[in-house]
N, C-alpha and C positions, 0 to 999 in steps of 0.2 A: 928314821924308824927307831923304835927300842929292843933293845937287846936281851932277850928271857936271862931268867936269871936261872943256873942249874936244878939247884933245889924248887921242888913244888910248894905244898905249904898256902900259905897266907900271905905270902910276898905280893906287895897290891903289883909290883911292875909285871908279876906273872897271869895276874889276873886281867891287869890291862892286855896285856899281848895278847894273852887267848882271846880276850874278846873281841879286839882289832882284828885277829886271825880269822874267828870266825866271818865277821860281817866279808871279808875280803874274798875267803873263800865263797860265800852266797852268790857276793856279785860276777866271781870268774863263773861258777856255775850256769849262771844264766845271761851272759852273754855281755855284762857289764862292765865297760873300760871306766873303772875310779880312778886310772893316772890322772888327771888334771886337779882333782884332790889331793893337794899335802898333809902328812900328818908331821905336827912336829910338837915337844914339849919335855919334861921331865919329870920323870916320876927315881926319885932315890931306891936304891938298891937294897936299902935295908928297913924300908917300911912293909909292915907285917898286921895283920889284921886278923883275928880269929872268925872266920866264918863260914857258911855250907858254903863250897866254892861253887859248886855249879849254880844256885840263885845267885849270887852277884857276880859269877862270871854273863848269865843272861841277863841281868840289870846292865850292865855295863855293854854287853853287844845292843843291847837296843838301845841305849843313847847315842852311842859311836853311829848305829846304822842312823839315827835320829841327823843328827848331823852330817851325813853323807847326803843325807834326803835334800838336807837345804839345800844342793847344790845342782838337785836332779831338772835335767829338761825334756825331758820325757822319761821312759822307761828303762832306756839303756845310755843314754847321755848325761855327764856332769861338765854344769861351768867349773873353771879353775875355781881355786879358793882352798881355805887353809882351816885344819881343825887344827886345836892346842890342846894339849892333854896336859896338866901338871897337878902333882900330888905333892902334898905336904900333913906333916904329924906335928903333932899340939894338942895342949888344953884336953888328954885323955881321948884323943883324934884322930882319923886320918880323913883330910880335905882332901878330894878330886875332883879337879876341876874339867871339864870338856866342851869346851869354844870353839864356836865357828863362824867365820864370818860371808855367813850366805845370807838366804832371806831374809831371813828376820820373822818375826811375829808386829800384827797391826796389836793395838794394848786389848781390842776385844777378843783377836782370836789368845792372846797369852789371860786373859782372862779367864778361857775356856778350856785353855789346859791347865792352867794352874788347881781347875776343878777335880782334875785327874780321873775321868767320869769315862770308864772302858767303850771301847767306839765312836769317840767321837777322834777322827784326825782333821789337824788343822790343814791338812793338804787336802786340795779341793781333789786329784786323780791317783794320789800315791800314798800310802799308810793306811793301817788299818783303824789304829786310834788307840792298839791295846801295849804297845811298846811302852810308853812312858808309865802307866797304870800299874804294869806289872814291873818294871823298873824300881817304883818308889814303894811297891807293896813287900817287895824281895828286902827291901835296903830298911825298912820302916821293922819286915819281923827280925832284924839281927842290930836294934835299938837307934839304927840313922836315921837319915833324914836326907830328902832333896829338895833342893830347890832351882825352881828356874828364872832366868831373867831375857828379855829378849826387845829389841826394838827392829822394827821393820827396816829392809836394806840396807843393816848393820850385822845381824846376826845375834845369835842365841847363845847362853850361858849355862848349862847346867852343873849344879855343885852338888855333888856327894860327899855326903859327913859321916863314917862309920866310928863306932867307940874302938878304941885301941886304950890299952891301958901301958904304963912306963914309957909312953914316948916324950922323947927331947922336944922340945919344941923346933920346929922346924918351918914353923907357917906365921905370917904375921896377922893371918885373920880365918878365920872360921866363921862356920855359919853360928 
């Protein structure tokens, strides 16, 4: 798990926790054991982003929930399986990355999100279809950008690139 950092702000490690926090809290609320879900990764303590926090803090809970999904067997069950969270700054940046290695996407259904087209979800019983939509619309008005990559019974990729300005480079690739 990641550790909040005291100060609020534009600390992306703060913005990841609340968002993790949230989705986590949803699923205690409705009856959902995510233990067989790990999260593990690293986002550094000193990267910092200017932004409204609450749009990419709900940019960021709906990818986390996004990835929690891949691993769902019905409504209240997840197979094991592992998300990776890691953030890196560069190139006027900060990359975050959120990995899972569940489903997957077949190349049609990633075809059809990559549309980013609100209600349409690739799960045939679970999503609404407007998480990712409002995800990259949140990240798109404060000058990012997303993108996703995904292969069927490997699992999905999604990358957030927000501008930060004066940072060290710290990533050896960006979108």
């Amino acid at each position: 798990q990641f550790e909040r950092r005291a100060a609020a702000g534009g600390h992306v490690i703060d913005l990841v926790v609340e968002a993790g926090e949230m989705v986590q809290a949803e699923f205690a609320a409705t009856g959902r054991n995510h233990s067989p879900v790990k999260v593990e990764g690293k986002v550094p303590k000193d990267l910092v982003v200017h932004v409204s926090r609450d749009r990419i803090v709900l940019a960021l809970r709906n990818l986390i929930k996004n990835a929690y999904d891949a691993f769902m067997i019905d409504e209240v069950k997840f197979n094991p399986g592992t998300i990776e969270i890691f953030a890196c700054g560069g190139n006027g940046g900060v990359r975050i990355s959120i990995k899972d290695n569940g489903m997957g996407l077949s190349p049609d259904e990633l075809e059809a999100v990559r549309q980013f087209i609100p209600g349409r979800s690739s799960k045939a019983k679970l999503g609404t279809g407007f998480g990712l939509p409002i995800a990259r619309k949140n990240i798109r008005a404060h000058g990012g950008d997303l993108r996703i990559e995904s292969e069927e019974d490997k699992g999905t990729e999604v990358v957030v690139w927000l501008p930060a300005e004066g940072r060290s480079p710290t990533c050896s690739r960006l979108p």
